[in-house]
DRENDO-1510 file (C-alpha; in Angstrom, 1 decimal, always signed):
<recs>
REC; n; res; u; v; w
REC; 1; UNK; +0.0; +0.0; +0.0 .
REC; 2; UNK; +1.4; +3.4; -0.9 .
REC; 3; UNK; +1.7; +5.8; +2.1 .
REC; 4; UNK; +2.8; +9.3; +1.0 .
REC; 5; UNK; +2.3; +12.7; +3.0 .
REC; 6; UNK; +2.1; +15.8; +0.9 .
REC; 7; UNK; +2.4; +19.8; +1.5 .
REC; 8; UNK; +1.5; +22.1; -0.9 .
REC; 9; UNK; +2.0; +25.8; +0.1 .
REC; 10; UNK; +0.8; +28.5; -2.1 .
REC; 11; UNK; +3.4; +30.8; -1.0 .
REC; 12; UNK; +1.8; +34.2; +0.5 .
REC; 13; UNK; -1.9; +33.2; +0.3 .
REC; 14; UNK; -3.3; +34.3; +3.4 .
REC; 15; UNK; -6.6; +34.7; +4.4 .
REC; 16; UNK; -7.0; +37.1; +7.3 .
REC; 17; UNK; -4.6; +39.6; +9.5 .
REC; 18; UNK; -3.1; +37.5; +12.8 .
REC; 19; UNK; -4.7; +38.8; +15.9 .
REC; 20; UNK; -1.5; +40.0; +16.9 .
REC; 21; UNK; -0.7; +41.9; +13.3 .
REC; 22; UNK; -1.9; +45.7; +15.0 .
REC; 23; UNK; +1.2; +45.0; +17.5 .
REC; 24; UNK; +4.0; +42.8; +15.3 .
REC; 25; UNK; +3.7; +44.3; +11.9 .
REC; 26; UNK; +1.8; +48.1; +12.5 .
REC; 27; UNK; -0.3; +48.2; +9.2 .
REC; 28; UNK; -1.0; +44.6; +8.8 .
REC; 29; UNK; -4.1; +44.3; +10.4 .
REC; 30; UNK; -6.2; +45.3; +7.5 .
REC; 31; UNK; -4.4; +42.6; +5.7 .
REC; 32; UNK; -6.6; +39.4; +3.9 .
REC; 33; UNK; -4.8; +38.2; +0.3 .
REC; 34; UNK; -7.9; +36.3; -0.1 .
REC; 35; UNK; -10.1; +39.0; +0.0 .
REC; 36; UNK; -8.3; +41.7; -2.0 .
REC; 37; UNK; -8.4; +39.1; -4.8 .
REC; 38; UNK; -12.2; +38.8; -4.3 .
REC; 39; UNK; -13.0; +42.3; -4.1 .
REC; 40; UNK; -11.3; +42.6; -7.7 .
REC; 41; UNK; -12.4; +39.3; -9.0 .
REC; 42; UNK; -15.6; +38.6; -7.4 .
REC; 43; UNK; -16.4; +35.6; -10.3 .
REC; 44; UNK; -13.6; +33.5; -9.3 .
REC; 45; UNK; -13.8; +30.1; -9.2 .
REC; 46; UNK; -11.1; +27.6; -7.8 .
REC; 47; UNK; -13.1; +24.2; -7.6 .
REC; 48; UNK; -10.6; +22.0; -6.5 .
REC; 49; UNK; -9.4; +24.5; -3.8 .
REC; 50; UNK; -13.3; +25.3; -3.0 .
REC; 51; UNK; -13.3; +21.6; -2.3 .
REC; 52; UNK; -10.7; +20.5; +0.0 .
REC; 53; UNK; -12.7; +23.9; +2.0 .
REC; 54; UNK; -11.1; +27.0; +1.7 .
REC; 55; UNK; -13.9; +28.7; +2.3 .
REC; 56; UNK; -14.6; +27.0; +4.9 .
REC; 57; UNK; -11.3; +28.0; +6.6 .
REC; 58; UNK; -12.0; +31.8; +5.2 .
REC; 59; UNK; -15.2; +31.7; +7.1 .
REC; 60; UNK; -17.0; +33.3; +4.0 .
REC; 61; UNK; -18.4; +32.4; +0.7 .
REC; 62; UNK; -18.2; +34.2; -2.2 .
REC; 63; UNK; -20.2; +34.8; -5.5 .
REC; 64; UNK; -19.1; +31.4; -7.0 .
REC; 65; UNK; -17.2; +29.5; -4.0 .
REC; 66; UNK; -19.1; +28.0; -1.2 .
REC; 67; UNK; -18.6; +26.3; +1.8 .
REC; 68; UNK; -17.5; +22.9; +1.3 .
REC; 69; UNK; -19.9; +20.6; +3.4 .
REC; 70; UNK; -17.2; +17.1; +3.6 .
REC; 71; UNK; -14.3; +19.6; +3.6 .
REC; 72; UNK; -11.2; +18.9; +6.2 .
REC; 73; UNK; -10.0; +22.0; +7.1 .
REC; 74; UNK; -8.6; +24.3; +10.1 .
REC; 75; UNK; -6.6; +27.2; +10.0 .
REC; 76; UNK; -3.1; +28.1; +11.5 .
REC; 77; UNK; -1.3; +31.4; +13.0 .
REC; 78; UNK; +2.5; +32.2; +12.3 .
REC; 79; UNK; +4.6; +31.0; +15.1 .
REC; 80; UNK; +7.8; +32.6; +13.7 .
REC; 81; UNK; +8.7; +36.5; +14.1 .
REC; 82; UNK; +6.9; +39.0; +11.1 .
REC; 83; UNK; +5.7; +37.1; +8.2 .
REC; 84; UNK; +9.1; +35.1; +6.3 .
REC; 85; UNK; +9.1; +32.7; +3.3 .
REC; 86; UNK; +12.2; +31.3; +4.9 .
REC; 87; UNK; +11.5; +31.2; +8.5 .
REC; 88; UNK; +8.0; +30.2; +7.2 .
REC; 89; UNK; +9.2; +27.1; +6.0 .
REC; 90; UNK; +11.2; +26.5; +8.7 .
REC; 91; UNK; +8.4; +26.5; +11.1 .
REC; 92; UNK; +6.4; +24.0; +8.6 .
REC; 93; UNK; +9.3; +21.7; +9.0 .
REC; 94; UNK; +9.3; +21.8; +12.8 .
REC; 95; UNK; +11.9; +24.4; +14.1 .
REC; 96; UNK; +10.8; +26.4; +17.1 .
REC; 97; UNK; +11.2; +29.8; +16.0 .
REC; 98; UNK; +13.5; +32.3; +18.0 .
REC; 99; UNK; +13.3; +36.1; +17.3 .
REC; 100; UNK; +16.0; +37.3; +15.8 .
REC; 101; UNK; +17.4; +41.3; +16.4 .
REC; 102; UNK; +18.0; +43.6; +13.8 .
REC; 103; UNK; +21.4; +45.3; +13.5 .
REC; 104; UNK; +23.4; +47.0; +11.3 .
REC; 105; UNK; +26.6; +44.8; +10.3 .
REC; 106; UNK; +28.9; +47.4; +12.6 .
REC; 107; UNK; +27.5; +45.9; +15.6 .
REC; 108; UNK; +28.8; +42.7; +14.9 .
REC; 109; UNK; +32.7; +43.1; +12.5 .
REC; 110; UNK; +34.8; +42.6; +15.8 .
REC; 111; UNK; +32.5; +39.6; +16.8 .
REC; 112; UNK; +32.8; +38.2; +13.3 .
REC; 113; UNK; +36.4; +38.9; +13.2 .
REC; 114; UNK; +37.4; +37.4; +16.0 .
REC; 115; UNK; +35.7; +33.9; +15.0 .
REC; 116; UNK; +37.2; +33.9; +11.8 .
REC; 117; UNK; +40.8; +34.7; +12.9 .
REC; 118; UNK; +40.8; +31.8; +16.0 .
REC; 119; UNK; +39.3; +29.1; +13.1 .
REC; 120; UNK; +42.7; +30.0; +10.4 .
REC; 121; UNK; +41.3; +32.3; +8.4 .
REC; 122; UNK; +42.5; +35.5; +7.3 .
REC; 123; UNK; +41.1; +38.4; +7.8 .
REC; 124; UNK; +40.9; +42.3; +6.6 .
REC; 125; UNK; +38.3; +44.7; +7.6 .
REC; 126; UNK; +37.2; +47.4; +4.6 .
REC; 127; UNK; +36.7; +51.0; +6.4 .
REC; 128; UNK; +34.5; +52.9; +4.2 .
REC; 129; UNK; +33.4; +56.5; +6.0 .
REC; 130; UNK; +34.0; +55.0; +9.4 .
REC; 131; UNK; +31.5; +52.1; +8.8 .
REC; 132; UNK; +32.9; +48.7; +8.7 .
REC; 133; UNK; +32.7; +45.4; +7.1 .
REC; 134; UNK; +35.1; +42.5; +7.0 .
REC; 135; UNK; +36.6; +40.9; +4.1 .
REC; 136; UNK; +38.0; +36.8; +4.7 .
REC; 137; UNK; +40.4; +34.9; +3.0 .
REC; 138; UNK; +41.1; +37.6; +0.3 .
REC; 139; UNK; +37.9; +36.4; -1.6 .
REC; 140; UNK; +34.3; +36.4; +0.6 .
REC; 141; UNK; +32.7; +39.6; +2.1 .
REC; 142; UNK; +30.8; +40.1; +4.7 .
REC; 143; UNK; +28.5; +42.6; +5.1 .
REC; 144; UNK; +24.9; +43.6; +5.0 .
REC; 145; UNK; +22.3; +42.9; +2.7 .
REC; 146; UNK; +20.9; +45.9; +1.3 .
REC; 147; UNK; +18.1; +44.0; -0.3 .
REC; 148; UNK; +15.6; +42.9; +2.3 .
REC; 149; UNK; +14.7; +45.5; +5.5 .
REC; 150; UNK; +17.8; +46.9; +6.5 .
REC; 151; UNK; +19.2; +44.7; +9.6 .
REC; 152; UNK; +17.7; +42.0; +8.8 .
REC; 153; UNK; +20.1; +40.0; +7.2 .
REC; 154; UNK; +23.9; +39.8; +6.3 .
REC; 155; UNK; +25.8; +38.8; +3.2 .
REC; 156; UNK; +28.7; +36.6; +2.4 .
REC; 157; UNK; +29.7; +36.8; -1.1 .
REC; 158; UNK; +32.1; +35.3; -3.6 .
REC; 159; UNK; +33.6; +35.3; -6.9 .
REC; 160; UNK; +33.3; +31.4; -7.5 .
REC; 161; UNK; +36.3; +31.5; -9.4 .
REC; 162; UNK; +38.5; +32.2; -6.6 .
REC; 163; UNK; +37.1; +30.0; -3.5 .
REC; 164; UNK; +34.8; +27.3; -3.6 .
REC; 165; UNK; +31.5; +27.7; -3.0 .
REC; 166; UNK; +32.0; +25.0; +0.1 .
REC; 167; UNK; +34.5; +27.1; +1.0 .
REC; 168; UNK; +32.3; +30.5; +1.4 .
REC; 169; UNK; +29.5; +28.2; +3.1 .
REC; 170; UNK; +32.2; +27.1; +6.0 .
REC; 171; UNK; +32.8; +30.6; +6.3 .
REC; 172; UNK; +29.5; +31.6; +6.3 .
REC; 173; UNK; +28.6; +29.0; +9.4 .
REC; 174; UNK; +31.2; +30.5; +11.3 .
REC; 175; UNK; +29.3; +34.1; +10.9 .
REC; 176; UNK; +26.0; +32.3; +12.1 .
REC; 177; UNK; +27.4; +31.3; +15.2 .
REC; 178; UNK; +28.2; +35.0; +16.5 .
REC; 179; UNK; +24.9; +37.0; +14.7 .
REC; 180; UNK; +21.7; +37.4; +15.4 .
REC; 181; UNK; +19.9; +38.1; +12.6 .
REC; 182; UNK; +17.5; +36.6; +10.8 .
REC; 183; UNK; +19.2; +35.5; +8.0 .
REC; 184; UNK; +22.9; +35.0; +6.8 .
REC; 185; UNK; +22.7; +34.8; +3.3 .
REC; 186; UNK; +25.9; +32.8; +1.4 .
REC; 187; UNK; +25.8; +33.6; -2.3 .
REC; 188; UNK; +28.1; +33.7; -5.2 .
REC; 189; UNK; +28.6; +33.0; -9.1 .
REC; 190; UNK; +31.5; +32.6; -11.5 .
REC; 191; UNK; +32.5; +35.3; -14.1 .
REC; 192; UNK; +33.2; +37.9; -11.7 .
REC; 193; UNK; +36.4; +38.7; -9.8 .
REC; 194; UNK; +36.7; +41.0; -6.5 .
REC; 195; UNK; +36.6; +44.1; -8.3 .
REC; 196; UNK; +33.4; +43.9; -9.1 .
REC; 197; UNK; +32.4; +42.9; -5.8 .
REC; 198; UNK; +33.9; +46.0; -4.5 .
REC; 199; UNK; +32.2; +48.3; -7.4 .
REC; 200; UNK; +29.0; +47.4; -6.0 .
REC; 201; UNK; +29.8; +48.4; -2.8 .
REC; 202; UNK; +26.9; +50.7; -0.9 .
REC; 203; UNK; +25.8; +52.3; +1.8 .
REC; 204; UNK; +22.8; +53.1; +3.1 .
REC; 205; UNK; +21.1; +55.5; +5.5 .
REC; 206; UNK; +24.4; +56.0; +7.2 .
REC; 207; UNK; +24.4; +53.3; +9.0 .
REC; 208; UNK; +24.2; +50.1; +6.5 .
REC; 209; UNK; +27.4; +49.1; +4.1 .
REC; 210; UNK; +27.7; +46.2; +2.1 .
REC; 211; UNK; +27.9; +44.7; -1.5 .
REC; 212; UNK; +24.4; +45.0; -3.6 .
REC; 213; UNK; +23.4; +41.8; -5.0 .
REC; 214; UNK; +22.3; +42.8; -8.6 .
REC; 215; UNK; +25.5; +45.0; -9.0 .
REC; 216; UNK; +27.9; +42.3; -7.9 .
REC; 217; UNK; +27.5; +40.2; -11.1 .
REC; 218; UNK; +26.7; +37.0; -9.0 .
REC; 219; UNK; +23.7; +36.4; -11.0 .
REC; 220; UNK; +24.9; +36.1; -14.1 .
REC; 221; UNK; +27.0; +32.5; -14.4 .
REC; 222; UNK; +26.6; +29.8; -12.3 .
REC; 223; UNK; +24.8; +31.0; -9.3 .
REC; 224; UNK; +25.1; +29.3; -5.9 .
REC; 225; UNK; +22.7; +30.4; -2.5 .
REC; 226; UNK; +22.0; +29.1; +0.7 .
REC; 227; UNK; +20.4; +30.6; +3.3 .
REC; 228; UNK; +21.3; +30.2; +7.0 .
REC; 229; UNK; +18.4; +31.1; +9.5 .
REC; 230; UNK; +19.0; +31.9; +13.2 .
REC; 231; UNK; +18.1; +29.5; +15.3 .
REC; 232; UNK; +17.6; +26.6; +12.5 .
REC; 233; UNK; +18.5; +23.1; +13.3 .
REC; 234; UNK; +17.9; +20.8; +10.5 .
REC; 235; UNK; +18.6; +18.0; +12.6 .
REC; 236; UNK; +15.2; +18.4; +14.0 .
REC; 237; UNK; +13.1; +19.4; +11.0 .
REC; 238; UNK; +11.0; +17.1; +9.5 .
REC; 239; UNK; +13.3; +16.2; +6.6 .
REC; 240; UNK; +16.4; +15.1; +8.3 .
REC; 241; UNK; +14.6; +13.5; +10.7 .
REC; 242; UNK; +12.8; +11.6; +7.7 .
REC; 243; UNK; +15.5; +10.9; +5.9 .
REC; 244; UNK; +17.4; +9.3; +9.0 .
REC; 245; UNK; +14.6; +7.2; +9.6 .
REC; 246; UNK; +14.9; +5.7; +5.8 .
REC; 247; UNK; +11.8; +7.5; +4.4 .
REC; 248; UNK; +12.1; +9.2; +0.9 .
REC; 249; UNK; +11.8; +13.2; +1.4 .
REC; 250; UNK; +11.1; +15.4; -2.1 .
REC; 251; UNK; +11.0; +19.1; -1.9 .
REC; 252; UNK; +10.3; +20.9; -5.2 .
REC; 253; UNK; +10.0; +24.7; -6.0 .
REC; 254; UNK; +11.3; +27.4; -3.6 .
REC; 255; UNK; +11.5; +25.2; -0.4 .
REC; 256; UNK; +13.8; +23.5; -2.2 .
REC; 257; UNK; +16.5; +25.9; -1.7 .
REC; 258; UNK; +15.9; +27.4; +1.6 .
REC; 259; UNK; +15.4; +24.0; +3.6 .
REC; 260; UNK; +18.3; +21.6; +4.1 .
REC; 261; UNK; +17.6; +17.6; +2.5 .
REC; 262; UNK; +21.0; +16.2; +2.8 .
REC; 263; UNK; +20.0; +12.6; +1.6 .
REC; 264; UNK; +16.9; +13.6; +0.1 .
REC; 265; UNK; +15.8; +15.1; -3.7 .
REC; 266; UNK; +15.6; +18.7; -4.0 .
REC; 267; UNK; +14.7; +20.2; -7.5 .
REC; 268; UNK; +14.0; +23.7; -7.7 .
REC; 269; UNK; +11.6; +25.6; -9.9 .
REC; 270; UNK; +9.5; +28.5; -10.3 .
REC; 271; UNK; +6.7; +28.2; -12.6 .
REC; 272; UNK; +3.7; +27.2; -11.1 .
REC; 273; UNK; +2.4; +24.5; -13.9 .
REC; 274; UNK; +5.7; +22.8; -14.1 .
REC; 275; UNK; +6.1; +23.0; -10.2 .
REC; 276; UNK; +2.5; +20.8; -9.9 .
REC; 277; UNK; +3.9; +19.1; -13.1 .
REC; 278; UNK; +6.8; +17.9; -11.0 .
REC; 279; UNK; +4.4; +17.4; -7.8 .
REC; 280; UNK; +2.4; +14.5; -10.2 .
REC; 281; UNK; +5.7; +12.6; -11.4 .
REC; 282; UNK; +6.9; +12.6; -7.7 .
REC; 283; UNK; +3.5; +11.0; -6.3 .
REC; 284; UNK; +3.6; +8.9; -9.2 .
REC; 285; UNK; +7.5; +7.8; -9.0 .
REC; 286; UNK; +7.1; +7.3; -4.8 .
REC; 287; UNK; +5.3; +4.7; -2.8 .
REC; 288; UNK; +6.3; +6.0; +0.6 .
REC; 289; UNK; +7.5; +9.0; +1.7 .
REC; 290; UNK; +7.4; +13.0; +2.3 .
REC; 291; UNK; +6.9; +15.1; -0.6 .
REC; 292; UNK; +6.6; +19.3; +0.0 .
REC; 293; UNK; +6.4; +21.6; -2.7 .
REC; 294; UNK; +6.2; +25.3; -2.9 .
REC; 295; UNK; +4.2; +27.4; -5.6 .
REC; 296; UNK; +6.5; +30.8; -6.0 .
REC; 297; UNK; +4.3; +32.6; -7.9 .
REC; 298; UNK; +1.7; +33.7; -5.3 .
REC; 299; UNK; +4.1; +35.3; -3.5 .
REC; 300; UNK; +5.8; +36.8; -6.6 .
REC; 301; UNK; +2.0; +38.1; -7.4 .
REC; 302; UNK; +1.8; +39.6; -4.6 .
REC; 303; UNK; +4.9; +41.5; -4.4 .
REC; 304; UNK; +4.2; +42.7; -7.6 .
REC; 305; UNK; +0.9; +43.9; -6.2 .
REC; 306; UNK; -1.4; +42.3; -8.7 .
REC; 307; UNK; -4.2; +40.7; -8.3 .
REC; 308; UNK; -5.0; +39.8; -12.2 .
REC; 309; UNK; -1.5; +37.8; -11.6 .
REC; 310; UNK; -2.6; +36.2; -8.5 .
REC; 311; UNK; -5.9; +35.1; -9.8 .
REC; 312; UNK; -3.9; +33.5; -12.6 .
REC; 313; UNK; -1.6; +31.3; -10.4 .
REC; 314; UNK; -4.4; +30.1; -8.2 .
REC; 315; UNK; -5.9; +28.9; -11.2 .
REC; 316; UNK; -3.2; +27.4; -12.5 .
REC; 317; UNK; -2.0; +26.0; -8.8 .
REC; 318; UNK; -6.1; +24.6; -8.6 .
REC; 319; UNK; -5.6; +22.8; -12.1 .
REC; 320; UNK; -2.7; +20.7; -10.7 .
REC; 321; UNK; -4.6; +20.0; -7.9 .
REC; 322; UNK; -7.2; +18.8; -9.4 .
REC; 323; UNK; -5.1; +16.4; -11.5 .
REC; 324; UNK; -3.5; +15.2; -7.8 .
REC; 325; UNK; -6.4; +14.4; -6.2 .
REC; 326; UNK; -7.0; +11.0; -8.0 .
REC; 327; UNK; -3.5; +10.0; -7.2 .
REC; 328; UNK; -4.3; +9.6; -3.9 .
REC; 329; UNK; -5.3; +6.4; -1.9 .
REC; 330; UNK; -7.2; +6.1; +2.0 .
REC; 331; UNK; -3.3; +6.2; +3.6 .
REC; 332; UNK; -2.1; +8.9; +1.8 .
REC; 333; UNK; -2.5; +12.7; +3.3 .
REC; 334; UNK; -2.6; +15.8; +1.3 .
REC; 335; UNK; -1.9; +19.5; +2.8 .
REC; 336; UNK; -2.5; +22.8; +0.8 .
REC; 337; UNK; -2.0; +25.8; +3.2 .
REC; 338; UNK; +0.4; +29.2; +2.7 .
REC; 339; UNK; +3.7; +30.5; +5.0 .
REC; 340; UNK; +2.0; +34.3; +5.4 .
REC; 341; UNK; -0.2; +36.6; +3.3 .
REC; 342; UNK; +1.3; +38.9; +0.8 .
REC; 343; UNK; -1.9; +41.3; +0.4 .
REC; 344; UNK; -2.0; +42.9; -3.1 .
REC; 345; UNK; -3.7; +45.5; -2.1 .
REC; 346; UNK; -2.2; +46.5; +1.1 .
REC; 347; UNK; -0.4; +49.5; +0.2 .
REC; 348; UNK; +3.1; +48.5; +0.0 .
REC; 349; UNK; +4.9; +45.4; -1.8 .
REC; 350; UNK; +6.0; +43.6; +2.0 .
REC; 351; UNK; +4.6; +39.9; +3.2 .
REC; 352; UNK; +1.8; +40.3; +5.5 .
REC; 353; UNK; +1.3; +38.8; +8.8 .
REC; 354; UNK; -1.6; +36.3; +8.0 .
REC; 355; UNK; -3.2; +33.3; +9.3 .
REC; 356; UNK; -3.3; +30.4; +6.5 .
REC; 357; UNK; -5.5; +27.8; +5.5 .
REC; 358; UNK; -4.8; +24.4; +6.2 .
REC; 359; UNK; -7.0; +22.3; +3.5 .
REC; 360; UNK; -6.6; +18.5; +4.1 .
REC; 361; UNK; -7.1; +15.6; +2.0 .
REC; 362; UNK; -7.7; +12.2; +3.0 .
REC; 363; UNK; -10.0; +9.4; +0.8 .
REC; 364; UNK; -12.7; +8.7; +2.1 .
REC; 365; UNK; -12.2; +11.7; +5.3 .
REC; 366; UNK; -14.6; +13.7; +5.8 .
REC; 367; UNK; -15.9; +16.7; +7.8 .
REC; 368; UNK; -12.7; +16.8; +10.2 .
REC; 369; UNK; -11.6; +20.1; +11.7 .
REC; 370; UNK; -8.5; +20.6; +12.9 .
REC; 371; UNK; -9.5; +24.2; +14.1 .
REC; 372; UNK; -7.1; +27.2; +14.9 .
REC; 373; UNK; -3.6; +25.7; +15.1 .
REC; 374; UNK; -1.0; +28.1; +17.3 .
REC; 375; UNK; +2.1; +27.5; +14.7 .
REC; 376; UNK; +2.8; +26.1; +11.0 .
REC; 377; UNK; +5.0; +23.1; +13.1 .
REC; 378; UNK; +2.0; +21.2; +13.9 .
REC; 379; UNK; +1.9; +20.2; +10.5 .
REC; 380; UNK; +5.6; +18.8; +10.2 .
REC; 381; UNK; +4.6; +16.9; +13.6 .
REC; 382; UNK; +2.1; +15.5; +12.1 .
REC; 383; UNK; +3.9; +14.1; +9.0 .
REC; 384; UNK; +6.3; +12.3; +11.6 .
REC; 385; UNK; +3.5; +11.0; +13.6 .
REC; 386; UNK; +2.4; +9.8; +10.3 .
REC; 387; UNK; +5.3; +7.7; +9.3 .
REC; 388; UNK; +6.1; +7.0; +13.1 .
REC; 389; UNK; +9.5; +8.4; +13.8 .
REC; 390; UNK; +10.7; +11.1; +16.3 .
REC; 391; UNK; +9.0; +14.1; +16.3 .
REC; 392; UNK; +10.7; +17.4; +15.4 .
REC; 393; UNK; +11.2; +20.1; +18.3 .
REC; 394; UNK; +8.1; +22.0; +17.4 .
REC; 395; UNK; +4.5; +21.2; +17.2 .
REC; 396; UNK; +1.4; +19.1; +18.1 .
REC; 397; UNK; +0.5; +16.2; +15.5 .
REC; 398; UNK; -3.2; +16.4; +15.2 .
REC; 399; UNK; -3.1; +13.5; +13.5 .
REC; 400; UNK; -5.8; +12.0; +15.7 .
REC; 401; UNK; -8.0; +13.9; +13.8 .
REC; 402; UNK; -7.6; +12.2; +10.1 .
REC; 403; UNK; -8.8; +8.9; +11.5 .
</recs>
């Protein structure tokens, strides 16, 4: 008998502010993706997400979508700090999410120094108008990211040319272990040299310095990225734990490159037909075992503030879905939910701190309601209740309830 667990998150498709959005994210509190999408498209239709009861976990119908009266659904708030695609993801696997601080690099160069000069390395700080950042080995800065809110991350980057993109990662750790931050961000790609690393030097507000992404050429040839989240243990995510355990784990689209699957497949992808595309052949090449997939495009839609774009991808994402459903047996369990909201019509292009739908499949389940969960992890503890291995440090497997 096959016995598969599945997560499909539509990346950013939330429906309805957190209770505590007023206080954590000022401005969020009007937020619902779900119905800024409605208000512009009140004929919408998603069957296949109408359903598995996503109305039902709205709490509203619209023109064309109803309540689903067999639906398995509940809903679930965002454990983690703000509203993150990464540390979203890292919840769903089953980290317990610690708040990082947010600090300019300058807070942190001696720190940073210090731990890469007592491991070998070599080190030379860049003084640019008194503010700071630290260059190791002759060939990886470190500095801050200029792209995301300002503090909230720090950059290591490389010419790949020059030092191994292992090479730049081991760094890279060594900077995680001293920082705070949300995020340390290891990127690089081949083409480039130093030079152009230090041509896109910039600083910002005075207080931020570091090496812009676009301008660094990193993009262009062979590009290599990982992100390091604070607080992140893969060792007890959902995944590893799998894995260890002998039980096949897929991740396909975005989470493939922000969660670690040593041991598992990982194939990353963007567009939203060929990411349910590669969903099918997985279920179809797997008799047992974890499969997660993320649909980008949601999220993309929503930075780019559009709901004629979101309404597309839902459609599309619903037409895969639909083509899943019949894939499935009585053992195997099927998730669709989201990591955040991303409201088009907020007023700014920023994630927004959402609850998210938790739509649940099961043949031949019905009418189950898994209710208001407190954090994303419940759902990673519930995929290793499912396949009966150790559970991951976060969540409550509700499990019980898919009887």
């Amino acid at each position: 008998m096959k016995k598969r667990f599945i997560i499909i998150v539509l990346d950013g498709f939330g429906i309805g502010a957190m209770p505590d959005a007023a206080v954590v994210r000022p401005g969020d509190e009007k937020a619902n993706t779900l119905r800024s999408i409605l208000e512009d498209y009140p004929d919408l239709k998603l069957p296949t997400l109408e359903k598995l009861g996503l109305m039902n976990a709205y709490g509203h119908e619209s023109k064309l979508m109803k309540f689903s009266e067999n639906a398995n659904f509940g809903k679930s708030e965002l454990m983690h700090f703000g509203a993150d695609t990464f540390m979203g993801h890292q919840e769903i696997m089953g980290t317990l999410p610690k708040k990082p601080t947010v600090d300019p690099f300058q807070t942190h160069v001696d720190a940073v120094a210090k731990i890469l000069t007592d491991h070998g390395h070599k080190v030379d700080i860049v003084n640019r108008n008194d503010l700071r950042y630290v260059v190791c080995d002759d060939y990886v800065t470190v500095a801050d990211n200029l792209e995301a809110d300002l503090g909230m991350c720090y950059n290591v980057t490389a010419p790949l040319d020059y030092i191994s993109f292992e090479k730049e990662c081991e760094i890279a750790e060594l900077v995680r272990k001293v920082v705070t931050v949300g995020r340390v961000i290891v990127f690089g790609g081949s083409g480039n040299t130093m030079q152009d690393l230090y041509n896109a030097e910039e600083i910002r507000n005075d207080k931020f310095i570091g090496i812009a992404s676009a301008k660094s050429k990193s993009y262009e040839k062979d590009y290599h990225c990982r992100h390091l989240g604070y607080g992140v243990d893969k060792n007890v995510q959902a995944p590893t734990i799998l894995t260890n355990a002998g039980i096949p784990v897929t991740l396909i689209g975005k989470v493939a490159d922000i969660v670690a699957n040593d041991g598992g497949t990982s194939i990353s992808c963007v567009p939203t037909a060929e990411c349910m595309q590669l969903t099918i052949d997985a279920i179809k090449k797997m008799d047992k075992g974890f499969i997660c997939t993320n649909v980008q495009e949601t999220d993309l839609a929503g930075h780019s503030q559009s709901t004629s774009r979101y309404k597309e991808v839902l459609e599309q994402a619903d037409a895969g879905l639909a083509k899943i459903l019949p894939l499935l047996n009585e053992e195997d369990i099927l998730i669709v939910q989201a990591d955040h909201g991303n409201d088009p019509k907020i007023g700014s292009s920023r994630h927004t701190r959402e609850c998210v739908p938790l739509l649940i499949y099961r043949k031949g389940l019905k009418r189950a309601n898994i209710g208001i969960r407190k954090t994303m992890s419940d759902n990673g503890a519930t995929c290793c209740d499912y396949f009966d291995v150790a559970a991951p440090e976060n969540g409550t497997s509700y499990l019980n309830k898919l009887k």
